[in-house]
C-alpha positions in Angstrom: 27.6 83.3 -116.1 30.9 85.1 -116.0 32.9 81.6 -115.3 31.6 80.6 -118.9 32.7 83.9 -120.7 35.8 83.7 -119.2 36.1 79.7 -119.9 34.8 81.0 -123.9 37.5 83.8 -124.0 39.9 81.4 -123.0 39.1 78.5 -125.4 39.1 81.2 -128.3 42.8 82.1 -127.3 43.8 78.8 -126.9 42.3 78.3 -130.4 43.3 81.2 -132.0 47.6 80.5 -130.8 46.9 77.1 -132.1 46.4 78.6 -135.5 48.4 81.5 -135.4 51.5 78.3 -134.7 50.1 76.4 -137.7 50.5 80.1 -140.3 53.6 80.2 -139.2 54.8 76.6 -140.1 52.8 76.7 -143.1 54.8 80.1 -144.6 57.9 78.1 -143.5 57.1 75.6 -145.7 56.0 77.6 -148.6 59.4 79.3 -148.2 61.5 76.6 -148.0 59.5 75.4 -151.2 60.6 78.2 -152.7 64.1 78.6 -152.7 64.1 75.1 -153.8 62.4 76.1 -157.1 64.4 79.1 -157.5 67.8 77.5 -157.1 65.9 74.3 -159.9 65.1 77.5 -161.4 68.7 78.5 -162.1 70.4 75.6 -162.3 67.6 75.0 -165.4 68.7 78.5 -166.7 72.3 77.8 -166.2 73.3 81.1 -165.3 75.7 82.3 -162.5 75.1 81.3 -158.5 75.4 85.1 -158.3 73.0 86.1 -160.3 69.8 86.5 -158.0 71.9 86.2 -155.1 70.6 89.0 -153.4 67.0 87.7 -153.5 68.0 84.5 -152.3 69.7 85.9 -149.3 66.5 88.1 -148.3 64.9 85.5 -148.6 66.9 83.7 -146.3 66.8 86.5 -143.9 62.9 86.4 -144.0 63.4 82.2 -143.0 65.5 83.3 -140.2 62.6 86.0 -138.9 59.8 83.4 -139.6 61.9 80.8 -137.2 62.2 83.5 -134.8 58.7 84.0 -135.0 57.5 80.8 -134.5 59.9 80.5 -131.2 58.1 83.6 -129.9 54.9 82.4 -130.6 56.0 78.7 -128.7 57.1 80.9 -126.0 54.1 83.4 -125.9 51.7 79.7 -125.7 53.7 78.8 -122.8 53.4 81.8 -120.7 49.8 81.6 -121.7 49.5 78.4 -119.9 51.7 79.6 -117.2 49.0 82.2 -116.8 46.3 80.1 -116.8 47.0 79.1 -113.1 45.9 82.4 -112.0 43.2 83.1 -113.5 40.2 82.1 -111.6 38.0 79.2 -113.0 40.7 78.3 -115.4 42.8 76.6 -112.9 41.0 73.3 -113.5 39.9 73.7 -116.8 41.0 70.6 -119.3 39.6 71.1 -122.8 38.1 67.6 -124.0 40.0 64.6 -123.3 43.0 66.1 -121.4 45.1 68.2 -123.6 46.3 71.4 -122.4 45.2 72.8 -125.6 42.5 72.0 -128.0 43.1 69.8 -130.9 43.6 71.0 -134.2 40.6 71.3 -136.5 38.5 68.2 -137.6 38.0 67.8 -134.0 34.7 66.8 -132.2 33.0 69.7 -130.8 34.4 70.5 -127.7 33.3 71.6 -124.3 34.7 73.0 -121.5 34.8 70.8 -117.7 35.7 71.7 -114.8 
């Protein structure tokens, strides 16, 4: 009984990293779509570089967190899995066909082995 809520607990925050990685990417690309439009956006308007300057350099300085970000979380899912090792019952736990984590949504269910 306790191996499975520890094995469930697990799975959840193997899940749950796999989609916070996935947010992360996501907003990178919404931003990088962004400053794409607003620089057509400009060049449309034909008005200075310097005008709305300073909102394209915050938004560059929120890019720059957002890749930060997204190295933190790579690094926090590798300590996770360096952790795994010592937590008993999860030693030998593959999820599915092998990967160390579980697949990204559209997936067959999945089950735990041992």
């Amino acid at each position: 009984m306790r191996k499975q809520v520890i094995e469930n607990a697990a799975f959840e925050v193997a899940t749950q990293i796999r989609t916070v990685e996935d947010c992360i990417e996501e907003a990178l690309v919404e931003i990088a779509d962004l400053q794409s439009k607003m620089l057509r956006a400009r060049a449309t308007a034909g008005i200075a570089t310097s005008t709305g300057h300073a909102a394209f350099e915050q938004l560059a300085t929120t890019l720059q967190a957002l890749v930060t970000a997204r190295g933190g979380i790579a690094n926090c899912h590798g300590a996770l899995l360096d952790a795994k090792q010592f937590i008993p019952g999860l030693r030998t736990v593959s999820w599915g066909d092998g990967q160390e984590c579980p697949p990204k949504e559209g997936a067959n269910p999945l089950r735990v082995v041992a």
